[in-house]
C-alpha positions as CSV (number, residue, x, y, z in Angstrom):
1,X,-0.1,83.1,24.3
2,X,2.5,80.3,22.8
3,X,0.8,78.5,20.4
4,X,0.1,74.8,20.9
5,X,1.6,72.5,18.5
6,X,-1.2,69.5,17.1
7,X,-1.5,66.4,18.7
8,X,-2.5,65.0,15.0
9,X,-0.5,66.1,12.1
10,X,-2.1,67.5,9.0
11,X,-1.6,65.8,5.5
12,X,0.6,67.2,3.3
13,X,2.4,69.0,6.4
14,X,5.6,67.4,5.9
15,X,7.5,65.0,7.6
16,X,6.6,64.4,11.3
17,X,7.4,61.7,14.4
18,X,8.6,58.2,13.1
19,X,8.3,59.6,9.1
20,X,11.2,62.0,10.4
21,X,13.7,59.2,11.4
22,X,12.1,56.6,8.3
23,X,12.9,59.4,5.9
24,X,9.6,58.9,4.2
25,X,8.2,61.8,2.6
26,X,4.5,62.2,3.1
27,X,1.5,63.4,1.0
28,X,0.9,62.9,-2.6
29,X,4.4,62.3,-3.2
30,X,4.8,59.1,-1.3
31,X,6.4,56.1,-3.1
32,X,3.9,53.4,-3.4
33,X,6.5,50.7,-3.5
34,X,6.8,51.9,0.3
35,X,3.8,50.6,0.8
36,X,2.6,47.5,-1.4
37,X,6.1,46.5,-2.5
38,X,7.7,43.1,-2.0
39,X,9.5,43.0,1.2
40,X,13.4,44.0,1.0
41,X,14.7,40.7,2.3
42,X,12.4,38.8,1.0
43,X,14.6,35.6,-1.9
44,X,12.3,34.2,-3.9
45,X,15.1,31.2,-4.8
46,X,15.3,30.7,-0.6
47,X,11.5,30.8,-0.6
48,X,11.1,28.3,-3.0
49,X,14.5,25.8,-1.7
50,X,12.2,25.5,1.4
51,X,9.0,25.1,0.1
52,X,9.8,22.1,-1.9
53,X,12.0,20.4,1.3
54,X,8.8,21.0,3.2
55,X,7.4,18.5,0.3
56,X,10.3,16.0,0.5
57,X,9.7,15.9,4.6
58,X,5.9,15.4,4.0
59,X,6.9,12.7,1.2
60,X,9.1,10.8,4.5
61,X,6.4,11.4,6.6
62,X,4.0,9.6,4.2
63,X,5.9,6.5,3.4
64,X,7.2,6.3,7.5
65,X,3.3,6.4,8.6
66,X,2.5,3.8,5.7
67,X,5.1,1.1,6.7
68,X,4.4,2.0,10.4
69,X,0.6,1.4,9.6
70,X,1.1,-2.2,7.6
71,X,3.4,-3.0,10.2
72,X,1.1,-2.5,13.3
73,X,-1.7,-4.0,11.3
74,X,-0.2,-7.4,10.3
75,X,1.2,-7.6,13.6
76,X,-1.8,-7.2,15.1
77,X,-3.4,-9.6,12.6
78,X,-1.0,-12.8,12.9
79,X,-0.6,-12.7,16.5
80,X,-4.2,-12.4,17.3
81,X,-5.2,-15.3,14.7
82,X,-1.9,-17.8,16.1
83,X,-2.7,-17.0,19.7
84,X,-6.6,-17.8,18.6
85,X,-5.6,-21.0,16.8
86,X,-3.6,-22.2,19.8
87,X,-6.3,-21.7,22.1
88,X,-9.0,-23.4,19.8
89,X,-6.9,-26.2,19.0
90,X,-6.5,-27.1,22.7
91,X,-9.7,-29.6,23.4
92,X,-9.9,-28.8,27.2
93,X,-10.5,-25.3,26.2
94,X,-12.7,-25.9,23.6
95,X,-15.0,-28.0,25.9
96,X,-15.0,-26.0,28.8
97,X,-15.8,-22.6,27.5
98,X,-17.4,-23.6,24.2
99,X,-19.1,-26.5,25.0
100,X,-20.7,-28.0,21.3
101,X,-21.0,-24.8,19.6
102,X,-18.7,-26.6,17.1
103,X,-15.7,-24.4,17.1
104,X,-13.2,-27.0,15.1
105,X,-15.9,-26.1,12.5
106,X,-16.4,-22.5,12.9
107,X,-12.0,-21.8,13.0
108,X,-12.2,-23.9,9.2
109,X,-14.8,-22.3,8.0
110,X,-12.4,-18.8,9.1
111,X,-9.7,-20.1,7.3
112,X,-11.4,-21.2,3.8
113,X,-13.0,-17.6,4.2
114,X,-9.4,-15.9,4.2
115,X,-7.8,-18.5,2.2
116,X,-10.5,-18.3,-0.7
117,X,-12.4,-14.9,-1.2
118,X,-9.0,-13.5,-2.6
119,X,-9.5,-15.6,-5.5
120,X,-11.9,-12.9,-6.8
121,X,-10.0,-9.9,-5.7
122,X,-8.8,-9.2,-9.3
123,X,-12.5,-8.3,-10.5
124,X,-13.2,-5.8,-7.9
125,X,-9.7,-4.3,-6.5
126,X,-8.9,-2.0,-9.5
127,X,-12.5,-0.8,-9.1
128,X,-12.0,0.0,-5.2
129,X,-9.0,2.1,-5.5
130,X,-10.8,4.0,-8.4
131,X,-13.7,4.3,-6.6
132,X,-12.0,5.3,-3.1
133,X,-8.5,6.3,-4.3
134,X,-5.3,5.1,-2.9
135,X,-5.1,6.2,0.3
136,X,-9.0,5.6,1.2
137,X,-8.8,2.0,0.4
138,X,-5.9,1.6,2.8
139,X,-7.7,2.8,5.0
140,X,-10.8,1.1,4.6
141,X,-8.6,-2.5,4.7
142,X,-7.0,-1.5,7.3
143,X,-10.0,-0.8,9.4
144,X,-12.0,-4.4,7.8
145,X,-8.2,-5.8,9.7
146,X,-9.3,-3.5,13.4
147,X,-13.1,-5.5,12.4
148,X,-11.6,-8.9,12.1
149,X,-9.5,-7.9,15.9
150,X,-12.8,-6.9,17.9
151,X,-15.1,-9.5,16.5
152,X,-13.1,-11.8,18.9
153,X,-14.4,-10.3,21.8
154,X,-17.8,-12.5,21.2
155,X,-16.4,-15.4,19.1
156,X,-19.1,-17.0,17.4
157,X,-20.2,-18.3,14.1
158,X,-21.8,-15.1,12.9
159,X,-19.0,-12.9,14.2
160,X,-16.1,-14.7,13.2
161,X,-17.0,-16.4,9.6
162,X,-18.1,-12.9,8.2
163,X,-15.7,-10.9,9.1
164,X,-12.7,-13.3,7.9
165,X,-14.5,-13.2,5.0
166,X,-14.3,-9.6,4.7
167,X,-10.7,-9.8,5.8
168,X,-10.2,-12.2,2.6
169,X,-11.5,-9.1,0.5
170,X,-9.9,-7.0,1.7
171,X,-6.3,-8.4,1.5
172,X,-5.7,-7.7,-2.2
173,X,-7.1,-4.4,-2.5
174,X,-4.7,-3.5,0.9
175,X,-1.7,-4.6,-0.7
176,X,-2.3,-3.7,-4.1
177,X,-2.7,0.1,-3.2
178,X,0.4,-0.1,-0.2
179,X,2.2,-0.8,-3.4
180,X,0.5,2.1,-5.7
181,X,1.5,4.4,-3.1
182,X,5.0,4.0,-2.6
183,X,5.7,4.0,-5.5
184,X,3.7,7.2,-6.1
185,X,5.9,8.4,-3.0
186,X,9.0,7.7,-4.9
187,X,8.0,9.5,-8.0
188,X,6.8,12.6,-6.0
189,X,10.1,12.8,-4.4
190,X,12.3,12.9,-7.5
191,X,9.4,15.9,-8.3
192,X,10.2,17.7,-5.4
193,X,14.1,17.2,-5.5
194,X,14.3,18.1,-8.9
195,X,12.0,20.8,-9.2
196,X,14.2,23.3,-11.1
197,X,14.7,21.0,-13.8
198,X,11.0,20.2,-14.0
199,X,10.4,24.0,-14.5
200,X,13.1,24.4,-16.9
201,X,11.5,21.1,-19.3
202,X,7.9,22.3,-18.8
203,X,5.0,21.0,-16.6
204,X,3.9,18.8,-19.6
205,X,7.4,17.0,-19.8
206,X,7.4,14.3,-18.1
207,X,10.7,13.0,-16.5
208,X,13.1,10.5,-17.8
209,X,12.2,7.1,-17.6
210,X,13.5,5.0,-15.0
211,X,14.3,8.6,-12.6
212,X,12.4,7.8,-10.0
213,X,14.3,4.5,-9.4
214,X,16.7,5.3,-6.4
215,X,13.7,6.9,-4.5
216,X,11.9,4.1,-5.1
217,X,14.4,1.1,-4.5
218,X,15.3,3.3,-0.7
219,X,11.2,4.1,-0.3
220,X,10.8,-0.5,-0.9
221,X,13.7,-0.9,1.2
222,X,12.0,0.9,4.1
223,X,8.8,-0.1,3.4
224,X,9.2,-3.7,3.9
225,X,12.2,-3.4,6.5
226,X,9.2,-2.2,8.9
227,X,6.7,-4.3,7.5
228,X,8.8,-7.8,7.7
229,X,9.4,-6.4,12.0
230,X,5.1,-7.8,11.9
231,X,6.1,-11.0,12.2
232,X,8.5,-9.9,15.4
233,X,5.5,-8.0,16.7
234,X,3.0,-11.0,16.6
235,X,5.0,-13.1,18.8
236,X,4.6,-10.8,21.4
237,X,1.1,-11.8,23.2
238,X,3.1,-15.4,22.8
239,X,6.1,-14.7,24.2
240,X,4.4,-12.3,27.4
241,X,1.1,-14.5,27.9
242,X,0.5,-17.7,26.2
243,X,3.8,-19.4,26.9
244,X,3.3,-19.5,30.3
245,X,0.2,-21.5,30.0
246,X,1.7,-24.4,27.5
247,X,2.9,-27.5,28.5
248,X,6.4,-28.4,27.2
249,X,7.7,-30.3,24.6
250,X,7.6,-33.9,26.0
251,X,4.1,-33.8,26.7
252,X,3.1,-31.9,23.2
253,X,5.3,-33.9,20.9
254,X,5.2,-37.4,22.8
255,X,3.3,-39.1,20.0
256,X,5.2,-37.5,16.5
257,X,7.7,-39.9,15.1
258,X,9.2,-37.8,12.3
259,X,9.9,-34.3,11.7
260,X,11.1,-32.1,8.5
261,X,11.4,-33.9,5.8
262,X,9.8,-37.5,6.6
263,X,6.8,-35.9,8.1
264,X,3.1,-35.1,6.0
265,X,0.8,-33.3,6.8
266,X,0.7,-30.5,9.9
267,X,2.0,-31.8,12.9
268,X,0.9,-35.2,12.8
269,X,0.5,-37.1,16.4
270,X,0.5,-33.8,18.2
271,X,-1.2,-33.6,22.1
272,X,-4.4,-32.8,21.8
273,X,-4.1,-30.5,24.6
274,X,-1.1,-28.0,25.1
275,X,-2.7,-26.1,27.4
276,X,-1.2,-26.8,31.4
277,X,-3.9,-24.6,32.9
278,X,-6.5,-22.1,31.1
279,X,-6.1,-18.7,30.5
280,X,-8.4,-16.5,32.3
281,X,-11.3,-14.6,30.7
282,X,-10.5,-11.4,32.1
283,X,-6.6,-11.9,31.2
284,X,-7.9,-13.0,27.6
285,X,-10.0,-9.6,27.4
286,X,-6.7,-7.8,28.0
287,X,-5.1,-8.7,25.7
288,X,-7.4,-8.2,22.9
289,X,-8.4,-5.0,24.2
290,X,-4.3,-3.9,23.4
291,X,-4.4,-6.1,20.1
292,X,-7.3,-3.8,19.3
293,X,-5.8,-0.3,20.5
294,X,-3.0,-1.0,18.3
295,X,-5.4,-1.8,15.2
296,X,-6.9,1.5,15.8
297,X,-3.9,3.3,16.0
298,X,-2.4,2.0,12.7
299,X,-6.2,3.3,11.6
300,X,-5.0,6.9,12.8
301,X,-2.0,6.9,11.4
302,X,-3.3,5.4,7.6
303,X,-5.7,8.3,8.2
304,X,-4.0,11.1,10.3
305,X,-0.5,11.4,8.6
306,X,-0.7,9.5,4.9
307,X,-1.2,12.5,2.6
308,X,-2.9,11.4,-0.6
309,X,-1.4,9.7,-3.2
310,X,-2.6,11.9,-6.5
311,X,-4.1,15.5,-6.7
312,X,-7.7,15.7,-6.6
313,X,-7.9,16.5,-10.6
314,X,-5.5,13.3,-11.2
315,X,-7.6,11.2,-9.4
316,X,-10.7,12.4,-11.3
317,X,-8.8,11.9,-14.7
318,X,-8.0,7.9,-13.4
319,X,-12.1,7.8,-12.8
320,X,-13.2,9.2,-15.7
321,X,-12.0,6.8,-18.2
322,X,-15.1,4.7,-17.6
323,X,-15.9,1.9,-14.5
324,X,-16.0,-0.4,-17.7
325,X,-12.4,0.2,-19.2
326,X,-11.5,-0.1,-15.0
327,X,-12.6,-3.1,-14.8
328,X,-11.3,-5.3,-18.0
329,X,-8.0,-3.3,-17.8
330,X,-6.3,-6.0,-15.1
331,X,-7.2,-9.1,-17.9
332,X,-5.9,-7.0,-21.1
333,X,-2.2,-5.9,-19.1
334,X,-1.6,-10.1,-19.1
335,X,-1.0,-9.4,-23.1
336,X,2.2,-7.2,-21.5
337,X,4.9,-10.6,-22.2
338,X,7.1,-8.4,-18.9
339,X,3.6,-9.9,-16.4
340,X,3.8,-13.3,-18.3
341,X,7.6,-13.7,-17.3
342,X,7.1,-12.8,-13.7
343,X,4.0,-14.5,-13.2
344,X,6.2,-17.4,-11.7
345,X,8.1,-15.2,-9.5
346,X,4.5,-14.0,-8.3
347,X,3.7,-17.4,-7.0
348,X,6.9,-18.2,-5.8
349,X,6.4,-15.1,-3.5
350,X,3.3,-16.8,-2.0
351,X,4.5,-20.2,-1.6
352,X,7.8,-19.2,0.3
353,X,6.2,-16.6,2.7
354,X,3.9,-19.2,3.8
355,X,6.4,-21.9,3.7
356,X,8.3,-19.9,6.5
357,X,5.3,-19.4,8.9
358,X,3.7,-23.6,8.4
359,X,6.4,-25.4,6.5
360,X,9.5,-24.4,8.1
361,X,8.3,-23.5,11.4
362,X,5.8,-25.9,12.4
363,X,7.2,-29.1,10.4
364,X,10.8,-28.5,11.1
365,X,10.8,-26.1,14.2
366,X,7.7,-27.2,16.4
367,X,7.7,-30.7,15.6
368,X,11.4,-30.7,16.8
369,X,11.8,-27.8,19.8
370,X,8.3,-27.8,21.1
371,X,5.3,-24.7,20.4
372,X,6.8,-22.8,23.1
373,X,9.8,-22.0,20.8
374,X,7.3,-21.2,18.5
375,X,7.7,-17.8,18.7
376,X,11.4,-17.6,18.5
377,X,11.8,-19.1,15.3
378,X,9.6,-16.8,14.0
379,X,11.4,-13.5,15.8
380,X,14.4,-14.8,14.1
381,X,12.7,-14.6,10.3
382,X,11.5,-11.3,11.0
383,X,15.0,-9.9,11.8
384,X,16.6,-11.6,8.7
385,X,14.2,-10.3,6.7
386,X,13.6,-6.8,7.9
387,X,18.0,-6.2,7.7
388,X,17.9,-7.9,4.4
389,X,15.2,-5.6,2.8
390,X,17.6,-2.8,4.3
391,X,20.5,-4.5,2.7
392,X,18.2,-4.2,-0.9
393,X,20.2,-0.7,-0.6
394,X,22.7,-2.1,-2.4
395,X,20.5,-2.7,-5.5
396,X,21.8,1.2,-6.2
397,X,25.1,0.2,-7.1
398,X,24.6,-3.5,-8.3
399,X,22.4,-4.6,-11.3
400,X,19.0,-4.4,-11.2
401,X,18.5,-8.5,-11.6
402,X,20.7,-8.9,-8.7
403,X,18.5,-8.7,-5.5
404,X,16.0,-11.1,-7.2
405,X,18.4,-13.3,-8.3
406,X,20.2,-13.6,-5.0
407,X,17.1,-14.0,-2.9
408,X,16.6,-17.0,-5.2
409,X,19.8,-18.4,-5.2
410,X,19.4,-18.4,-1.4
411,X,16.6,-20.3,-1.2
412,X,17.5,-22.7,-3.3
413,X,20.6,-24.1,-1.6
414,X,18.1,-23.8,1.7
415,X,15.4,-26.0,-0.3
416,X,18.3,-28.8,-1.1
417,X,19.4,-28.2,2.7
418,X,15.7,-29.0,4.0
419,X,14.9,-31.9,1.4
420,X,17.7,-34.0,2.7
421,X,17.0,-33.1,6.4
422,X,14.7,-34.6,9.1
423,X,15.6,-32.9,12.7
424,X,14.2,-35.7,15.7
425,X,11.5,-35.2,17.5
426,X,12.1,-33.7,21.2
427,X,15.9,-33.0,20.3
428,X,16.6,-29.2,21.8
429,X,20.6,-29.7,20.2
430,X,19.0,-28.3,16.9
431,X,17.6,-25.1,18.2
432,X,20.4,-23.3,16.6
433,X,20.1,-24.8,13.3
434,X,16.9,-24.1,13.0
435,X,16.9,-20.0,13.7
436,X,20.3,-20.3,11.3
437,X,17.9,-21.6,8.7
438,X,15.2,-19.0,9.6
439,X,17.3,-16.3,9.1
440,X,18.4,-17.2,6.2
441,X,14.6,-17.9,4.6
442,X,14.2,-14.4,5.8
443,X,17.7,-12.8,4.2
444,X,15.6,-14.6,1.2
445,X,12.4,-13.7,1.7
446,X,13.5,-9.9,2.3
447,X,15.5,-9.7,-0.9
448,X,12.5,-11.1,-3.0
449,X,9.8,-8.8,-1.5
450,X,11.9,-6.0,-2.4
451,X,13.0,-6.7,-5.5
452,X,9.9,-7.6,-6.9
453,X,7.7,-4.3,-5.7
454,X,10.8,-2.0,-6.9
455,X,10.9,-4.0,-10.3
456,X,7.6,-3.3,-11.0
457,X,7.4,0.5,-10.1
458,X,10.2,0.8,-12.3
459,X,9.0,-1.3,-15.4
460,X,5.2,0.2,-14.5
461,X,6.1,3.8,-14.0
462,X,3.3,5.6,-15.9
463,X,0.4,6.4,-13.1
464,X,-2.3,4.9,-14.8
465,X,-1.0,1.6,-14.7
466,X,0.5,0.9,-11.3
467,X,-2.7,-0.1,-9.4
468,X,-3.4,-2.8,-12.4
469,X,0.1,-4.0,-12.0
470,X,0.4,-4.1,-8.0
471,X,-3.4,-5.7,-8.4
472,X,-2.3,-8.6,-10.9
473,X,1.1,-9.1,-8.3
474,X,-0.4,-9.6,-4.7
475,X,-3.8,-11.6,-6.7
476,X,-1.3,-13.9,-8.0
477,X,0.3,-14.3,-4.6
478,X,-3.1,-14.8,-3.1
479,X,-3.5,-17.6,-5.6
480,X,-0.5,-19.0,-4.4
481,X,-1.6,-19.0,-0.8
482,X,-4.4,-20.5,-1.9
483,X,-3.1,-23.5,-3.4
484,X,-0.7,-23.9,-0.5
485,X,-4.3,-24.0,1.9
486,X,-5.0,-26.9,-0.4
487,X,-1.8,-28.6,-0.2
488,X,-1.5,-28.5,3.5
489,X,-2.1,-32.5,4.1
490,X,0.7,-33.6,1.5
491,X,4.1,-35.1,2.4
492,X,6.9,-32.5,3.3
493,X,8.6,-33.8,0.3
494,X,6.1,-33.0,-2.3
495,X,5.7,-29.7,-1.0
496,X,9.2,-29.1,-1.2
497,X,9.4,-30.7,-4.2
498,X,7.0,-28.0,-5.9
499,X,8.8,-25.4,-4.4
500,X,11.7,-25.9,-5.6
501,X,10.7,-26.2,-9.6
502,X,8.0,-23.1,-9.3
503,X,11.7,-21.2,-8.0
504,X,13.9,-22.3,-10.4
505,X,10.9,-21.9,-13.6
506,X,10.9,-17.9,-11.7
507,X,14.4,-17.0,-11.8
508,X,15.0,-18.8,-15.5
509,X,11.6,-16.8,-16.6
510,X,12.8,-13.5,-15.0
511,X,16.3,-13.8,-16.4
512,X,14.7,-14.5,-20.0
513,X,12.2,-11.3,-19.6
514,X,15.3,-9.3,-18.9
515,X,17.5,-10.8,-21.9
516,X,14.6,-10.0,-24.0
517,X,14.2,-6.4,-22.7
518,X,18.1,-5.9,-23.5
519,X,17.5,-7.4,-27.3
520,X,14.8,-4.7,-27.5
521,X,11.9,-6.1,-28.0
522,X,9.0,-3.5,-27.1
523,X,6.1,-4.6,-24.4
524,X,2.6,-4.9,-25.8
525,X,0.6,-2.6,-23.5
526,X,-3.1,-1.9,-23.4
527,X,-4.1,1.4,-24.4
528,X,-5.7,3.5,-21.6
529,X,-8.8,5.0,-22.5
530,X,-8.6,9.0,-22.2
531,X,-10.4,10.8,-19.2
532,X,-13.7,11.8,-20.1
533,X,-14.3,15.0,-18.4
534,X,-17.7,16.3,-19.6
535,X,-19.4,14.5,-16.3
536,X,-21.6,16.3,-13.5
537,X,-19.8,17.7,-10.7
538,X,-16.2,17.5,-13.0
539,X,-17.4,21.2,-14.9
540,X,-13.9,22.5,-13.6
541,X,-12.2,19.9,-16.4
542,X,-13.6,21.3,-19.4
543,X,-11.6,23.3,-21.5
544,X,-14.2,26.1,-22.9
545,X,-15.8,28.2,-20.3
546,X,-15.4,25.9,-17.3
547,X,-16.9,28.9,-15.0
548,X,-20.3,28.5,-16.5
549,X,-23.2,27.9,-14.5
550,X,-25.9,25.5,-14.6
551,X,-28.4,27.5,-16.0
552,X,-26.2,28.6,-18.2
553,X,-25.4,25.6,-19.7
554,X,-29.2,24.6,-20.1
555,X,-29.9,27.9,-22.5
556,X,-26.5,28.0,-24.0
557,X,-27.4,24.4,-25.6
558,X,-25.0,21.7,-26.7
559,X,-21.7,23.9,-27.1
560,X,-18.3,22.5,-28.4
561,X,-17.3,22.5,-24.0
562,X,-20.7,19.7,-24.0
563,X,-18.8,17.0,-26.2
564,X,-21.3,17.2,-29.2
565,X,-20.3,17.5,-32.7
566,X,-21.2,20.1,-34.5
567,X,-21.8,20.8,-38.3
568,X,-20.6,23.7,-40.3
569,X,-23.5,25.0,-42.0
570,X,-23.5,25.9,-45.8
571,X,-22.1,29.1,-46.6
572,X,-24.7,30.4,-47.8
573,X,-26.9,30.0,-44.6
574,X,-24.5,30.9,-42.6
575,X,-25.7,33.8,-40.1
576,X,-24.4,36.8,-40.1
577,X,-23.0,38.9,-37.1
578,X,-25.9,39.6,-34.5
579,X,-26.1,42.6,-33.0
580,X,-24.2,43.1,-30.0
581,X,-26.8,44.3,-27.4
582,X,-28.9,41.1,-27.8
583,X,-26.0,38.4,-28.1
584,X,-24.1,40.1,-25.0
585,X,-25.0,39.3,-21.7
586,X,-24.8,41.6,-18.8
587,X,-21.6,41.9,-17.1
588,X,-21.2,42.0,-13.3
589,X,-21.1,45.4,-13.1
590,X,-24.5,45.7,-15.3
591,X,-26.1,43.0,-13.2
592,X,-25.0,45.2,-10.0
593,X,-27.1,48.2,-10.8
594,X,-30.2,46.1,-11.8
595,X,-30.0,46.6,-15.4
596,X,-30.4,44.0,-18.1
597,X,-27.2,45.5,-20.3
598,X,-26.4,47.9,-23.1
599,X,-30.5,48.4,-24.4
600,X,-31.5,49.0,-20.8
């Protein structure tokens, strides 16, 4: 009888089936480098080359979905609160579906609540982002902007006035940490694209100063190039819905005798009604409902694809050095004489962006072309600014003062243009002067923007300062609008008048900061207090036996790891070597088999 081989090889039998062909020898002697070894085609260098350009695509990704989410929400934000101005101003409306309710009341009251709660924004905003970090608090503003948007679906006192007011707070602290986080962007990036240097100086060496700059001027650049398309996007609901309700310009404009720079005030002798016939409810309802689905999806993109702007043990260490230090840190920065130079340009930035969307386009542009070509003037800004912060490119090549500079020389020769000009009322021939002259207040406006966020991430580079810097920036802008809220009764040529000397004491106080940073003179910072990391819930921090539990911290007493001194006791009471059974605690193993260590 033939024997009959085994379906199941024996151990040790020798090579058999696919070990035959491998060549594998089996058994005892089989190479264990067979079978845990690294994989042969596995390159670690190729390995790593793709890891970290995985990290430079997640950096785009980040600073794409942050402009993208400014953009949508300040779109969504100006369009909604000029299309709601235009339809409250219009006294028809206001008495047929309001009735006395008072709404000329409730829509100043909405403004002074925007206009003046940023005023305190410097005592709380550096607290905010501490508390919520950088990427939560946009976030959070952006979704007080998607509150502001649905409240108008029942416009009353109690929805309106509170939740402008909450919109004021929440203007600064949105703007303060957009700025923190693309420049934190900027400084990942070089991190990423120069990660074989970094490992070669040490992961305590920090880069050379002033590294991050090209990222950073490219990440502003793009940043503001989306975010300066809002104004674009707000014109939309006027340009597809509300224009073809308006009456035109000989009805609207039939009582204003002068324009641009004869004219005070806002719009002085305009119709009290601009609306031909009113807008339905249900047509009204549509439009915010859209308004609102884009607020919501600038919320999902804030939250779905902006990756955080620190590591979670970075953003303990900015926590831990005290709410106190957090909050008095904004105040002691203005010692820095770098702040104190660009203060001016800070409220420079303020005046002219609001300027562009009252002074320029409702004094010279409305009062001359009519409201319905409103919204092209201000489609025309937007463009010259969005290409001009993409022009800011150049800033790699040219000197650092010259983006700032030219934005400001711009506006200046505009200024002189507008102080000497008064456009007539009703007189369509200057339609094309006008978008010249708003394209070139962008080009201005685009160039100043940028400058001014890249020169501060580059003179602010260390991490623990940037959300004090970008807080004291956008709360002196905020200032600015304020003031301008104030000012909004005087005569066109005072208010030109004051812009024009706050631009030229900016760009002669910027150019002295910079002569003085060539002489040398060295910056008086504040000291940042180091993180205290002996707090509850931070135990991973310490540097002696972070693993140990909470019980054993309670016998183990105050230990060096618990941030009490300890004294040295004399030499002669010092004790002597205990015995090692009753000092030693059980190890895993011991604690396994139910014992209580060695004596056990």
């Amino acid at each position: 009888m033939e024997a009959v081989p085994p379906l199941y090889r024996v151990a040790g039998t020798g090579p058999q089936g696919d070990e035959d062909r491998l060549g594998v020898p089996d058994g005892p002697g089989a190479p264990l480098d067979e079978l845990v070894g690294a994989y042969p085609n596995y390159n670690e260098e190729e390995e790593e080359r793709r890891y970290y350009r995985r990290k430079r695509l997640g950096v785009l990704k980040n600073v794409l979905a942050a402009s993208a989410g400014a953009m949508l929400t300040y779109g969504v934000y100006l369009g909604l609160l000029q299309m709601q101005l235009i339809l409250h101003y219009d006294e028809t409306y206001r008495e047929v579906k309001y009735g006395n309710m008072g709404l000329p009341d409730i829509d100043s009251k909405m403004l002074m609540g925007i206009n003046v709660t940023p005023i305190a924004a410097l005592l709380y905003t550096p607290v905010l982002i501490r508390f919520f970090g950088t990427k939560w608090m946009m976030f959070l503003a952006v979704g007080i902007y998607a509150l502001f948007v649905s409240t108008n679906y029942w416009e009353r006192y109690y929805t309106l006035v509170p939740s402008a007011v909450a919109l004021g707070m929440a203007i600064v602290p949105l703007w303060a940490s957009m700025g923190n986080y693309i420049t934190r962007m900027a400084q990942k990036y070089y991190e990423y694209s120069h990660y074989k240097e970094r490992d070669e100086q040490g992961p305590q060496q920090r880069p050379p100063r002033g590294s991050h700059a090209p990222y950073l001027l490219v990440f502003q650049a793009i940043f503001y190039s989306f975010f300066h398309l809002s104004f674009a996007c707000a014109q939309l609901p006027m340009i597809y819905f509300l224009n073809h309700y308006l009456y035109d310009l000989n009805h609207t404009l039939f009582s204003v005798q002068s324009c641009g720079t004869n004219s005070q005030g806002i719009l002085i002798g305009f119709n009290k009604t601009v609306l031909r016939t009113l807008p339905r409810s249900g047509n009204l309802i549509v439009v915010e409902s859209v308004l609102m689905a884009v607020a919501f999806l600038a919320m999902l993109l804030v939250l779905g694809l902006c990756g955080a702007a620190y590591r979670p043990t970075e953003e303990i260490d900015l926590r831990s050095v005290g709410w106190g230090n957090i909050f008095q840190l904004p105040f002691k920065h203005v010692r820095d004489f770098r702040l104190r130079h660009l203060v001016p340009f800070f409220i420079y930035s303020g005046f002219e962006v609001l300027f562009a969307c009252t002074g320029l386009a409702l004094g010279y542009g409305v009062c001359s072309v009519g409201l319905e070509r409103l919204a092209y003037l201000l489609v025309a800004y937007s463009l010259g600014a969005s290409a001009s912060s993409v022009l800011g490119l150049l800033g790699l090549w040219l000197p650092r003062p010259a983006p700032l500079v030219a934005g400001a020389g711009l506006h200046l020769l505009l200024t002189l243009g507008l102080f000497f000009w008064a456009p007539a009322p009703r007189g369509l021939q200057h339609m094309w002067i006008l978008c010249v002259a708003a394209v070139l207040w962008g080009v201005g406006s685009g160039l100043n923007k940028t400058g001014l966020s890249t020169l501060l991430g580059i003179l602010y580079e260390d991490k623990e300062r940037q959300d004090f810097i970008f807080t004291i920036y956008h709360w002196w802008q905020a200032v600015a609008i304020f003031v301008v809220y104030l000012g909004s009764s005087l005569p066109m040529k005072a208010k030109l008048a004051v812009l024009l000397l706050t631009l030229v004491g900016a760009a002669a106080s910027y150019l002295w900061m910079e002569r003085k940073l060539q002489r040398g003179a060295v910056p008086r910072q504040p000291r940042i207090p180091r993180p205290q990391h002996k707090v509850r819930g931070y135990r991973y921090l310490e540097e002696d036996n972070s693993d140990e539990s909470d019980a054993e911290g309670e016998h183990g007493g105050g230990g060096p790891g618990d941030g009490v001194e300890e004294e040295a006791p004399p030499a002669g009471l010092r004790p002597g070597p205990e015995p090692a059974g009753l000092s030693r605690r059980p190890c895993p193993y011991e604690q396994a088999l139910g014992g209580d260590g060695p004596e056990e």
